[in-house]
C-alpha positions in Angstrom: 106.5 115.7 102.3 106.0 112.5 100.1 106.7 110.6 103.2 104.0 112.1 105.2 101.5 111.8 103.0 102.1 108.3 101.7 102.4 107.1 105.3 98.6 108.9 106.1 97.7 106.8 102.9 99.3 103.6 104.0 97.9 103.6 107.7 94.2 104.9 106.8 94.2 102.1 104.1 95.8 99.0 106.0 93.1 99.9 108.4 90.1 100.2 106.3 91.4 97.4 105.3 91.7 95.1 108.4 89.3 97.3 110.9 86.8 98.7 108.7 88.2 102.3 109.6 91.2 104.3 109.8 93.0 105.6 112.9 92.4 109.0 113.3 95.6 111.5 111.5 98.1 110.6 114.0 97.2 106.6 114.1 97.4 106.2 110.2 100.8 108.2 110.3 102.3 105.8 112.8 101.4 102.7 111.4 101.4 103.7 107.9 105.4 104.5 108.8 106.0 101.4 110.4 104.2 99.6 108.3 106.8 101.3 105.5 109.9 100.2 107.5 108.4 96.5 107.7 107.2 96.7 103.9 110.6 98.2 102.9 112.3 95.1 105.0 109.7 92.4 103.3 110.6 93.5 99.9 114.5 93.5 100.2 114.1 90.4 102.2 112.0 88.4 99.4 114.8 89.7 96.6 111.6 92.5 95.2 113.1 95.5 93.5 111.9 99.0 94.4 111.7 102.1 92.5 112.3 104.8 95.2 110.9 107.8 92.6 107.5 105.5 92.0 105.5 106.7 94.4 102.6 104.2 93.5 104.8 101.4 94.1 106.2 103.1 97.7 102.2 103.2 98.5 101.5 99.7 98.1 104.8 98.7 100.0 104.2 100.6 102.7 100.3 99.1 102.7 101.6 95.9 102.6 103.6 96.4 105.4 101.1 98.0 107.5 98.3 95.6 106.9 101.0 93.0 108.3 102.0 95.1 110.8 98.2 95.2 112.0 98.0 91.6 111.2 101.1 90.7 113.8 99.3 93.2 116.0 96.3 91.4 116.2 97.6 87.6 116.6 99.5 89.1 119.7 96.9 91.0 121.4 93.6 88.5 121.2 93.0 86.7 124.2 
């Protein structure tokens, strides 16, 4: 349940963030739980420890990841 919710969380505010808006339910889901498997990959890759049962901590990585994930997005896709 955690999961769910901090991915909604993660997605709707990595794209507040980057787009002004979120992505609809599903949208903020999908890249909020991408953007936690990129996040969770950042932070063991750069050595930064994280506390699985603080779930404040789990939000920010999984926004961090997600407002990378969008950033990636968008270098790849303008034209």
């Amino acid at each position: 349940m955690w999961t769910l919710l901090i991915g909604i969380s993660s997605g709707f505010l990595a794209g507040t963030l980057i787009k002004g808006r979120g992505f609809g339910c599903f949208g903020n889901l999908m890249v909020g739980i991408l953007g936690s498997f990129l996040g969770n990959w950042l932070f063991r890759y750069l050595q930064i420890p994280v506390n699985e049962n603080d779930k404040t901590l789990l939000l920010a990585m999984s926004t961090l990841g997600a407002i990378f994930l969008l950033a990636l997005v968008s270098i790849f896709t303008k034209r």
